[in-house]
FIGU-230852 format. One record per residue (C-alpha): residue number from 1; x negated, y negated, z. Coordinates in steps of 0.05 Angstrom, whole numbers, padded with zeros to 5 digits, always signed. Example, Ala and Ser with C-alpha at 12.3 -4.5 7.8 and 13.67 -1.06 7.14 Angstrom:
BEGIN
<pt resi="1" X="-00246" Y="+00090" Z="+00156"/>
<pt resi="2" X="-00273" Y="+00021" Z="+00143"/>
END
This chain:
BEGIN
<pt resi="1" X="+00631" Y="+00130" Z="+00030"/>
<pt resi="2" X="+00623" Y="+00194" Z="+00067"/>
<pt resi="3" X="+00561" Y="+00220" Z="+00016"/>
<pt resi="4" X="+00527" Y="+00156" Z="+00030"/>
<pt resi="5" X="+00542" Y="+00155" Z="+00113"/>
<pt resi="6" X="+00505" Y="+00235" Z="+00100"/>
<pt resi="7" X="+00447" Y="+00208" Z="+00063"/>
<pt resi="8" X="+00442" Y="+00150" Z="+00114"/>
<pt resi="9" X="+00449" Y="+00205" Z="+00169"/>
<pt resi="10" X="+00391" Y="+00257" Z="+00131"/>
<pt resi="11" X="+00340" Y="+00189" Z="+00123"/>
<pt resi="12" X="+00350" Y="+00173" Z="+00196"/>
<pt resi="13" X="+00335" Y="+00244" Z="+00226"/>
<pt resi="14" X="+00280" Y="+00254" Z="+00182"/>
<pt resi="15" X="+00244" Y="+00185" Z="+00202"/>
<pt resi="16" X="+00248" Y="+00207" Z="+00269"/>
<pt resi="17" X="+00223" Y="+00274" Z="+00256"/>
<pt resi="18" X="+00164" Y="+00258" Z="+00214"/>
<pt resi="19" X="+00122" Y="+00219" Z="+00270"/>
<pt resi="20" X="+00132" Y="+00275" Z="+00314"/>
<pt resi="21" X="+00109" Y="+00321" Z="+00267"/>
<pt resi="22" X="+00044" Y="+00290" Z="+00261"/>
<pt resi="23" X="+00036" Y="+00276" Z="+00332"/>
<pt resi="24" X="+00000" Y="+00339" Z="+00349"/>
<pt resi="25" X="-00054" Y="+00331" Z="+00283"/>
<pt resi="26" X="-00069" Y="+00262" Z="+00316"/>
<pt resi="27" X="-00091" Y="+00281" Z="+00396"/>
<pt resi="28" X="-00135" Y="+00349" Z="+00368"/>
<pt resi="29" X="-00168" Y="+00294" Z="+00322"/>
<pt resi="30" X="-00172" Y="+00238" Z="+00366"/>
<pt resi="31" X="-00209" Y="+00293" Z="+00418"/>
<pt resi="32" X="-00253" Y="+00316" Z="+00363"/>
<pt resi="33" X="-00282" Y="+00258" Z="+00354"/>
<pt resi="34" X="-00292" Y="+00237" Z="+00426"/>
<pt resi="35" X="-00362" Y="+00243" Z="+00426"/>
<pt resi="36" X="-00384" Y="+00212" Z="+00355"/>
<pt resi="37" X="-00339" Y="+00153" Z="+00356"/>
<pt resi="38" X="-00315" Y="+00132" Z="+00421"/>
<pt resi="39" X="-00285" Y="+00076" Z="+00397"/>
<pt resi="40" X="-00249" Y="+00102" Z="+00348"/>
<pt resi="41" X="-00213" Y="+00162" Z="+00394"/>
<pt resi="42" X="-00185" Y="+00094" Z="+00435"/>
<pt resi="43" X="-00142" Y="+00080" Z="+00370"/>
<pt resi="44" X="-00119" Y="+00155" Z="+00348"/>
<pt resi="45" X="-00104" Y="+00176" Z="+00419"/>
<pt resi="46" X="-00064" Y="+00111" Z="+00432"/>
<pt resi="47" X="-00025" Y="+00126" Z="+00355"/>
<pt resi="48" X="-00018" Y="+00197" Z="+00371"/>
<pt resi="49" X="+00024" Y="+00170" Z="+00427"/>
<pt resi="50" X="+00062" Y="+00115" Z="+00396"/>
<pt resi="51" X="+00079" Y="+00172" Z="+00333"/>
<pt resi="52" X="+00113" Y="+00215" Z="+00386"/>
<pt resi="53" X="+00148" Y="+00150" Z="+00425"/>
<pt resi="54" X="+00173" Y="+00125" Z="+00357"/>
<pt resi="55" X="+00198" Y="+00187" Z="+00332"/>
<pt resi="56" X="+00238" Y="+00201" Z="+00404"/>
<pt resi="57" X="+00263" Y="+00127" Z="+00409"/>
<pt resi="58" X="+00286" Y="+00127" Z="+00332"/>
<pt resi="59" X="+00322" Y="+00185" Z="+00333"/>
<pt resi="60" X="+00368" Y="+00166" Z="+00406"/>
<pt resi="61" X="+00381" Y="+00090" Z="+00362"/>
<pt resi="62" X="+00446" Y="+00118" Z="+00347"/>
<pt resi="63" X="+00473" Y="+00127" Z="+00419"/>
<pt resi="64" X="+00422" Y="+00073" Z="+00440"/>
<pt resi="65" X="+00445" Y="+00012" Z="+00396"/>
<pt resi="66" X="+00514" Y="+00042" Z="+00376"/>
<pt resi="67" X="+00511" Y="+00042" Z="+00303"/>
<pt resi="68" X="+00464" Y="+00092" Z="+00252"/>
<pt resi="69" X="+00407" Y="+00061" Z="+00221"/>
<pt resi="70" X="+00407" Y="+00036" Z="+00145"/>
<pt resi="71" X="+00363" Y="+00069" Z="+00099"/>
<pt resi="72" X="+00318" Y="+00022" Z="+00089"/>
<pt resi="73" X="+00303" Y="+00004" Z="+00162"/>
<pt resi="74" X="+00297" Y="+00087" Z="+00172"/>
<pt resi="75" X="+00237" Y="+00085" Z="+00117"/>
<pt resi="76" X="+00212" Y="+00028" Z="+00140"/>
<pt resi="77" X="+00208" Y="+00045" Z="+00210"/>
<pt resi="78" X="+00177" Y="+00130" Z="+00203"/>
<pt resi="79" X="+00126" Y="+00093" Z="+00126"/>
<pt resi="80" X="+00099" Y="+00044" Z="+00168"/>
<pt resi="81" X="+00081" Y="+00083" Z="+00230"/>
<pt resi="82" X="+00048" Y="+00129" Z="+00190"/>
<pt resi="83" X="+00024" Y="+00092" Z="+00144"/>
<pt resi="84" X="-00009" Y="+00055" Z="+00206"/>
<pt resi="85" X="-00038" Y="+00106" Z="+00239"/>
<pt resi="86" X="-00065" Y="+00134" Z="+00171"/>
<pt resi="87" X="-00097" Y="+00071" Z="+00157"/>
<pt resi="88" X="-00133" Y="+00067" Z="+00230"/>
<pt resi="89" X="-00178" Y="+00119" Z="+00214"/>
<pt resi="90" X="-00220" Y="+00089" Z="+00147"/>
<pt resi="91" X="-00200" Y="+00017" Z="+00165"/>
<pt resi="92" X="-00199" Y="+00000" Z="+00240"/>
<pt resi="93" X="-00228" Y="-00065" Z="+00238"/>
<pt resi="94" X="-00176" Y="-00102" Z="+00183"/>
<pt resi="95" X="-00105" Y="-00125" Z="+00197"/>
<pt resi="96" X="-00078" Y="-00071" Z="+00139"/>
<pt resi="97" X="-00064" Y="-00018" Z="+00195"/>
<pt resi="98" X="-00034" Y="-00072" Z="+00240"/>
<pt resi="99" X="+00013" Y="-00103" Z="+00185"/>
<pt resi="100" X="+00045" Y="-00029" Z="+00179"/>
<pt resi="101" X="+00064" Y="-00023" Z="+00250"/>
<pt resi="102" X="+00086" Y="-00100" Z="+00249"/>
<pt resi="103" X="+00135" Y="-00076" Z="+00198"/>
<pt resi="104" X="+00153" Y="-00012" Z="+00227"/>
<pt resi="105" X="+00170" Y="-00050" Z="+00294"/>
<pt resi="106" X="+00202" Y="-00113" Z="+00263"/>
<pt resi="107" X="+00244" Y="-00061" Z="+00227"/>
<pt resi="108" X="+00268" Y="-00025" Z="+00284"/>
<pt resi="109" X="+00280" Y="-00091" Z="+00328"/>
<pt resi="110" X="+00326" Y="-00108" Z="+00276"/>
<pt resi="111" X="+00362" Y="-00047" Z="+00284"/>
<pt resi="112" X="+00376" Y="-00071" Z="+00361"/>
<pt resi="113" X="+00397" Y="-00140" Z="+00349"/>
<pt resi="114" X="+00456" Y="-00121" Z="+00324"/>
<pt resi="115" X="+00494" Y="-00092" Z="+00373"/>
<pt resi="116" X="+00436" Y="-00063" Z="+00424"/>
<pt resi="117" X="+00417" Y="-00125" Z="+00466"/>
<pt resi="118" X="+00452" Y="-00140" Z="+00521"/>
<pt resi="119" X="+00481" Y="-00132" Z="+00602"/>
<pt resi="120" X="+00520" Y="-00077" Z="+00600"/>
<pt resi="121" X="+00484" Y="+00001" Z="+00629"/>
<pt resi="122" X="+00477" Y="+00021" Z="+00548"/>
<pt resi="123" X="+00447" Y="-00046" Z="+00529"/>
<pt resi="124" X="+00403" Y="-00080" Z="+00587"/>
<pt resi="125" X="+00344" Y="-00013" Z="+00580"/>
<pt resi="126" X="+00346" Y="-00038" Z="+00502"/>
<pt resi="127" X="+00310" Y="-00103" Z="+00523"/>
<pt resi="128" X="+00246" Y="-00063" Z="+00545"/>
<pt resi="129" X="+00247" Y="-00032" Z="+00483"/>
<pt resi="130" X="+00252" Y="-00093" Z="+00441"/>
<pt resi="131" X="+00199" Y="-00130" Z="+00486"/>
<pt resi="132" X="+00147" Y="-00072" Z="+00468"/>
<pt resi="133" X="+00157" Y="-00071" Z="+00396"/>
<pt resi="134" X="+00149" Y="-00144" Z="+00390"/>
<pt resi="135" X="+00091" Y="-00135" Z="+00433"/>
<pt resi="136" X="+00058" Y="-00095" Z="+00373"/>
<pt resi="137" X="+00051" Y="-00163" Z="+00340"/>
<pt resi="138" X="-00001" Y="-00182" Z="+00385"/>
<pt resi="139" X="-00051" Y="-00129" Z="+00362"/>
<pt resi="140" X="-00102" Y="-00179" Z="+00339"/>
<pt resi="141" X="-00115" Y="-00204" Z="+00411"/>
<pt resi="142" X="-00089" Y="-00149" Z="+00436"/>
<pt resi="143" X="-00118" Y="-00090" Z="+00397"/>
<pt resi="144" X="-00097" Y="-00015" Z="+00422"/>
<pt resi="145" X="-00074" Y="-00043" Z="+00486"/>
<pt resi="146" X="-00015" Y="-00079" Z="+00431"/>
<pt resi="147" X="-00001" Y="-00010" Z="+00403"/>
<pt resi="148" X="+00008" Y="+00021" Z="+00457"/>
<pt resi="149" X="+00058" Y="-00028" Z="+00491"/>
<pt resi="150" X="+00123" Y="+00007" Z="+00460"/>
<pt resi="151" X="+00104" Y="+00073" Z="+00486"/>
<pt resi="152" X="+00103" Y="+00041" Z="+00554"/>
<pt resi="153" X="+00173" Y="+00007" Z="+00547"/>
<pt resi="154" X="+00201" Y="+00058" Z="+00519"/>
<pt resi="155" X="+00182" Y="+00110" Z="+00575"/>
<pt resi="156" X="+00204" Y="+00053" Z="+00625"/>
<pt resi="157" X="+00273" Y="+00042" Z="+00590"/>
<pt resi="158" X="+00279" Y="+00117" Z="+00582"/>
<pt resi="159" X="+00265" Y="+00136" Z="+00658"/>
<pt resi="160" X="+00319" Y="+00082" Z="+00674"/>
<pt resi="161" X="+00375" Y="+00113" Z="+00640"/>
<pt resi="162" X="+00359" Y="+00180" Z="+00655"/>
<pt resi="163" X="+00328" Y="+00189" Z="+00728"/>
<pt resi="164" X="+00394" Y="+00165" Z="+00754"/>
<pt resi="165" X="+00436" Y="+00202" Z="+00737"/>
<pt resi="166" X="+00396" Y="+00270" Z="+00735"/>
<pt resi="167" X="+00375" Y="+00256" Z="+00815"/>
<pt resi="168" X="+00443" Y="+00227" Z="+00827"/>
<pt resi="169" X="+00427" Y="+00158" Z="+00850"/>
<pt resi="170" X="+00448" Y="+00089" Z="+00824"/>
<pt resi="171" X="+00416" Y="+00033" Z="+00796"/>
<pt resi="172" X="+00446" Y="-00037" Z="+00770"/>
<pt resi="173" X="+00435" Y="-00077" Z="+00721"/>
<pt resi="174" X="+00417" Y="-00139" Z="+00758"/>
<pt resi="175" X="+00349" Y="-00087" Z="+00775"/>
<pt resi="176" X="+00343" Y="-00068" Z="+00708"/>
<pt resi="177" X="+00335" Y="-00147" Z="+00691"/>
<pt resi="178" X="+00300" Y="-00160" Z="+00739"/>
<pt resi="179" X="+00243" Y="-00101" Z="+00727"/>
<pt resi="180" X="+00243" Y="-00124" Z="+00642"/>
<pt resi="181" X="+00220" Y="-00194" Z="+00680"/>
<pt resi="182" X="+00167" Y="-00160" Z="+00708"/>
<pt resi="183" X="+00143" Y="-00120" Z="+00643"/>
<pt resi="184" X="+00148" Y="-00185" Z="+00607"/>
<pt resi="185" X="+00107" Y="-00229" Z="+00657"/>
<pt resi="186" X="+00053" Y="-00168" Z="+00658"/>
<pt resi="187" X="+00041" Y="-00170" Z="+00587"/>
<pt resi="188" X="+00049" Y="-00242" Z="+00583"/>
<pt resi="189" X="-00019" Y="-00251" Z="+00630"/>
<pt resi="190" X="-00057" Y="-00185" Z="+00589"/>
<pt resi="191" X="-00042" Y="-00246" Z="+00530"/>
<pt resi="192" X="-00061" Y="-00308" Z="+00563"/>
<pt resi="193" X="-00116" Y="-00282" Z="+00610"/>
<pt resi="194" X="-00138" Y="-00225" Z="+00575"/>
<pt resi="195" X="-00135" Y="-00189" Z="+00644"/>
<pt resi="196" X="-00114" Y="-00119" Z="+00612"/>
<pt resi="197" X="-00100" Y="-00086" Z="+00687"/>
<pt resi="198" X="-00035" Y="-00124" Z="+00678"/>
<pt resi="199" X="-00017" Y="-00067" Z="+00634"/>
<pt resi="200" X="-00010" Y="-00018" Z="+00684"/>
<pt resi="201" X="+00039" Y="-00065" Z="+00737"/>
<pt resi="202" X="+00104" Y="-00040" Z="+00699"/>
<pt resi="203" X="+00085" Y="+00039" Z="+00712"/>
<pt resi="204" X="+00069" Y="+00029" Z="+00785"/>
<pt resi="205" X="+00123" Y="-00018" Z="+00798"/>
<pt resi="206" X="+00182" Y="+00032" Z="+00766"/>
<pt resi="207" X="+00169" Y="+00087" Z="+00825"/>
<pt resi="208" X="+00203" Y="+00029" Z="+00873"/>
<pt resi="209" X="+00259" Y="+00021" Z="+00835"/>
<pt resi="210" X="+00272" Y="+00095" Z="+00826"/>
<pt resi="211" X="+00273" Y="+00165" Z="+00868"/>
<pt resi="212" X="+00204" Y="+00205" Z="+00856"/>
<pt resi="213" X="+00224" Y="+00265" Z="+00897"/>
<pt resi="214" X="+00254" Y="+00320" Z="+00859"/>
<pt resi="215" X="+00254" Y="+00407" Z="+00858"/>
<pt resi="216" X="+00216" Y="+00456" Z="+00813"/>
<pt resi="217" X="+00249" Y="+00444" Z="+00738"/>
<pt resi="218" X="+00214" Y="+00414" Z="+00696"/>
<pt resi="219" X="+00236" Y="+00352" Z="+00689"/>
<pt resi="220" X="+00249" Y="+00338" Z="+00764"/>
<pt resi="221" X="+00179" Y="+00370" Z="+00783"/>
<pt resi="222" X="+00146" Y="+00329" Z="+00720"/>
<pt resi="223" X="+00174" Y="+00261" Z="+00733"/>
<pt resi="224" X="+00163" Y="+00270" Z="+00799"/>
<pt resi="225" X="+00075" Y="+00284" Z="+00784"/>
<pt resi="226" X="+00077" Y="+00228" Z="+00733"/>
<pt resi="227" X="+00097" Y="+00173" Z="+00788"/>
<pt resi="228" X="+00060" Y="+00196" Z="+00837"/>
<pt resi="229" X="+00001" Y="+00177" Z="+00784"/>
<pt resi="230" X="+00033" Y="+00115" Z="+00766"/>
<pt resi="231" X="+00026" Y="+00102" Z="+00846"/>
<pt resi="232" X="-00044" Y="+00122" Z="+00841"/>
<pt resi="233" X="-00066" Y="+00072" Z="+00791"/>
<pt resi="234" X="-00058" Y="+00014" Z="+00838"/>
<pt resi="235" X="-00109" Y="+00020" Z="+00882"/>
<pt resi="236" X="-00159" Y="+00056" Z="+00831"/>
<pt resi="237" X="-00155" Y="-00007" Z="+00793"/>
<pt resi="238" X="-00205" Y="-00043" Z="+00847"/>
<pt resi="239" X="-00251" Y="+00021" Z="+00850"/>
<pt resi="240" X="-00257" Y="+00049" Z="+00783"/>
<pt resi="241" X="-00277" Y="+00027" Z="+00715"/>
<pt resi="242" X="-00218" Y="+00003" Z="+00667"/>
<pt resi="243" X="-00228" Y="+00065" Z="+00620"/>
<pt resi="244" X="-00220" Y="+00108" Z="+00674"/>
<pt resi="245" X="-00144" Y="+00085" Z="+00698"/>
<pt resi="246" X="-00122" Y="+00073" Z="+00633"/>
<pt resi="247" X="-00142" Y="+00155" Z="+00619"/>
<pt resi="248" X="-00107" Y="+00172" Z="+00680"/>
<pt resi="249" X="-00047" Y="+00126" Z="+00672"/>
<pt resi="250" X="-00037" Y="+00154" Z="+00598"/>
<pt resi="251" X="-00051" Y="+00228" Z="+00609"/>
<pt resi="252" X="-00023" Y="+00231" Z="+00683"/>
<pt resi="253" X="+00037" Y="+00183" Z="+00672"/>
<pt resi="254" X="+00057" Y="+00184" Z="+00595"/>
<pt resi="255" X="+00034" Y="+00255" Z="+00573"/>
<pt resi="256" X="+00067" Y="+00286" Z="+00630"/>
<pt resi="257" X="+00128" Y="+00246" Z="+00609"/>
<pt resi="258" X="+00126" Y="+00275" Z="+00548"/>
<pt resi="259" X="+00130" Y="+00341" Z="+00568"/>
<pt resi="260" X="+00176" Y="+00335" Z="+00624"/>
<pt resi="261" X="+00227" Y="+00293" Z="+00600"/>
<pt resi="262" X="+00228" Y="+00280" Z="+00527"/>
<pt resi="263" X="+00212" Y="+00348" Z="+00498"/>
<pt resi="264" X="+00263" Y="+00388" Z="+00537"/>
<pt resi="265" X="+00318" Y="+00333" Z="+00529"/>
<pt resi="266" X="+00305" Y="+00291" Z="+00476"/>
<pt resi="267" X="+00258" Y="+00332" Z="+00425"/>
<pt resi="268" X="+00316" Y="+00383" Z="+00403"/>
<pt resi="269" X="+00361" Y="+00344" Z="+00367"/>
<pt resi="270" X="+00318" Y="+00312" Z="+00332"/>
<pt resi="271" X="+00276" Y="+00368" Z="+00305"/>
<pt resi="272" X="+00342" Y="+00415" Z="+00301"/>
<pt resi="273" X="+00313" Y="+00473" Z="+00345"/>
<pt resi="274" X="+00324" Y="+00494" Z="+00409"/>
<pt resi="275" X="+00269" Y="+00485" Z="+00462"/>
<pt resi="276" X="+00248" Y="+00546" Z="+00509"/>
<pt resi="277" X="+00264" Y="+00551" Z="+00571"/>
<pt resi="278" X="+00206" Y="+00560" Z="+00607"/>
<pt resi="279" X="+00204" Y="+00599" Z="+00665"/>
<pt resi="280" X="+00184" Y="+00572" Z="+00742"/>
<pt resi="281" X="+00112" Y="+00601" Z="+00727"/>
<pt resi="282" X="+00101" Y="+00565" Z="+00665"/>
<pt resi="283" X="+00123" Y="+00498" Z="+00688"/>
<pt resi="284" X="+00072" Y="+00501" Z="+00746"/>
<pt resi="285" X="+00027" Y="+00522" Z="+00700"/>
<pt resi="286" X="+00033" Y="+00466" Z="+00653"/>
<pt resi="287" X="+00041" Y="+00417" Z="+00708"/>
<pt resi="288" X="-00021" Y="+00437" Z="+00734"/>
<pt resi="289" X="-00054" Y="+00435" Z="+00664"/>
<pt resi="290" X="-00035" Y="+00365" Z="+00657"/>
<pt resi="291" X="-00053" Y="+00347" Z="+00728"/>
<pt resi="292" X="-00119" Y="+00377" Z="+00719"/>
<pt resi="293" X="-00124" Y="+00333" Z="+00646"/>
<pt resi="294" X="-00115" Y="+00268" Z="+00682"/>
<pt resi="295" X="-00164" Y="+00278" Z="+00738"/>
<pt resi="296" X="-00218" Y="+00309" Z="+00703"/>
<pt resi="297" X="-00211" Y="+00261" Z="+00640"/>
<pt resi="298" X="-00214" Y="+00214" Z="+00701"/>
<pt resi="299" X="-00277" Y="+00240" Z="+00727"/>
<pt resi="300" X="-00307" Y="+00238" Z="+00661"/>
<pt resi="301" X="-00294" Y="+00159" Z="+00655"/>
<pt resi="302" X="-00315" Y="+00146" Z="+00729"/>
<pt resi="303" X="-00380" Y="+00180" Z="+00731"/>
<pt resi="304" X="-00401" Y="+00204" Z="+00664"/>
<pt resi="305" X="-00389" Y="+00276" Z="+00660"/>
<pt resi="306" X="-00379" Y="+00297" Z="+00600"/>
<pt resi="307" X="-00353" Y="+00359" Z="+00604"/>
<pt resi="308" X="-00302" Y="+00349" Z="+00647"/>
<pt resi="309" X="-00279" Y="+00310" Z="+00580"/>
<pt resi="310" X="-00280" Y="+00367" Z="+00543"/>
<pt resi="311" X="-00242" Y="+00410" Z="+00594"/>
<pt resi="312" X="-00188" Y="+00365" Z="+00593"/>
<pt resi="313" X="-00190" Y="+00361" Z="+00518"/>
<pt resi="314" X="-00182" Y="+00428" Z="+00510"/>
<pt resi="315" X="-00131" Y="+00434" Z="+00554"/>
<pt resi="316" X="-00091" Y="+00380" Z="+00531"/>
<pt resi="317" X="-00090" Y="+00422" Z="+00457"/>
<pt resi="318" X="-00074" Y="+00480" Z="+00494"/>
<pt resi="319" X="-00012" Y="+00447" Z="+00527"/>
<pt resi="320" X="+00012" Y="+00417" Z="+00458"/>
<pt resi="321" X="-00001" Y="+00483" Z="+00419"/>
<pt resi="322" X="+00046" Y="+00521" Z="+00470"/>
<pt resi="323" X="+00090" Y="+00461" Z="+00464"/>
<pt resi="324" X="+00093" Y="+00475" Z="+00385"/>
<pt resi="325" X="+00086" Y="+00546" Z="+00386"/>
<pt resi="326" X="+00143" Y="+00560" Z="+00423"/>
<pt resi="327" X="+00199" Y="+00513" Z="+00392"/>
<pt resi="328" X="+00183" Y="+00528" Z="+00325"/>
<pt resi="329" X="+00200" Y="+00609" Z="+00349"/>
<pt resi="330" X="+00260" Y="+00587" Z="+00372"/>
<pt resi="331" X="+00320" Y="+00589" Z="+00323"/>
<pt resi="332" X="+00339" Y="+00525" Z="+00278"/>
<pt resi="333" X="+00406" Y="+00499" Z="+00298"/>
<pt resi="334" X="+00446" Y="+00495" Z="+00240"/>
<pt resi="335" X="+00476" Y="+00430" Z="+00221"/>
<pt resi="336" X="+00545" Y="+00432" Z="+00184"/>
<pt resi="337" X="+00569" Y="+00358" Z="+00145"/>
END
């Protein structure tokens, strides 16, 4: 019993820690590409983000759902993903890539029917989740905008059970219902009216239902820049061309999620290493590397400037090869059974 609750425990960590992994490989190829195949870099930029989101949401399903993962639903969940994502780049066009990811997802819903839906503060933030990976089953109407719908609940179901309590402030579940209404209702209309805007009305709704204001760490500070973009997407969607909100919605809203709030409190125990503490300096600097990412790659979309792509591109590797440089200095954490 207690060699098979360690192998079950060794499957699970290393399903989450594999999409991670091969996170960073995917956004310095999806940028390579950016000027050859356009079309293309939609799809690898979108998986390198769902890689990273699955990886972080697989490895809290534990705490999350209240029971560890079988096995099976631990290789099913990290084969398919990457198996997915693998597949994008020779075979966009065919439903192989999209049956991966329909298995992957399917696989780690039924990890949260069990005993991770419900009404309770642990379980009501599990319904976002859910709704995003089922959403993945709409990828042939829905294409990358399908993929990238988990990534989008799970930063939403994420920010609702952290934000609280690290700024100190309340929220119920009766609004944590009633904003998974919302979410659903948005991405019910992207389906039936093909109006893809609708994507964006769960990030620029969530600053209402939380605090945005916070000091100079790097979470508070990076949350804080992150939903001030969501806020910014609103009106831009009546002004700008839909490539150029999405950009900024993805780079100014989920990237600098990423590095605000799941790397420094999520990413080390999954990976088993400590992250660095960075110092005041180098969180303004990588906030305002980020910042600088979204707007230009902004720029670029609005009024065809090119470089300012490939500024942003650069700096977006930049940020990720500090991120990576610097953990894997730090010392392994040791893990006694």
């Amino acid at each position: 019993m207690i060699r098979r609750d360690i192998k079950s425990f060794f499957i699970w960590i290393r399903s989450s820690q594999i999409p991670i992994y091969i996170t960073p490989i995917y956004i310095i190829l999806g940028i390579i590409i950016l000027s050859r195949m356009p079309w293309l870099h939609e799809y690898i930029m979108t998986f390198a983000v769902r890689l990273f989101y699955v990886g972080v949401m697989w490895g809290q399903v534990p705490g999350f759902a209240a029971a560890m993962p079988h096995p099976v639903l631990s290789i099913l969940v990290a084969s398919g993903e990457v198996l997915g994502a693998f597949t994008v780049l020779f075979l966009p066009n065919t439903l192989i890539w999209q049956i991966f990811i329909w298995i992957s997802s399917l696989a780690h819903v039924a990890q949260y029917i069990r005993k991770g839906i419900g009404t309770t503060m642990r379980t009501a933030p599990n319904i976002l989740t859910v709704v995003g990976l089922l959403y993945t089953l709409t990828t042939p109407f829905t294409g990358y905008i399908g993929v990238l719908a988990f990534p989008l609940a799970s930063v939403a179901s994420l920010l609702i059970r952290v934000d609280p309590n690290m700024r100190r402030r309340k929220i119920t579940v009766p609004m944590i219902l009633m904003y998974t209404t919302i979410f659903i209702l948005s991405y019910l209309v992207i389906l039936i009216a093909d109006v893809k805007e609708a994507l964006l009305i769960p990030i620029f709704i969530l600053p209402l239902f939380l605090p945005w204001f916070g000091g100079g760490d790097i979470y508070k500070l990076g949350t804080s820049i992150s939903k001030i973009f969501a806020l910014l997407t609103l009106p831009l969607t009546f002004i700008a061309s839909w490539s150029s909100v999405f950009h900024l919605a993805m780079i100014g809203f989920l990237a600098i999620t990423m590095s605000s709030l799941c790397t420094p409190l999520l990413i080390p125990g999954i990976i088993w290493r400590e992250v660095p503490k960075l110092s005041q300096k180098e969180v303004y600097m990588l906030m305002t590397a980020l910042i600088l990412s979204a707007v230009l790659r902004f720029l670029a979309g609005f009024s065809h400037i090119y470089l300012s792509s490939i500024i942003s591109g650069v700096l977006i590797i930049y940020i990720t090869a500090h991120y990576v440089y610097r953990i894997l200095r730090m010392p392994r954490v040791s893990v006694t059974l």
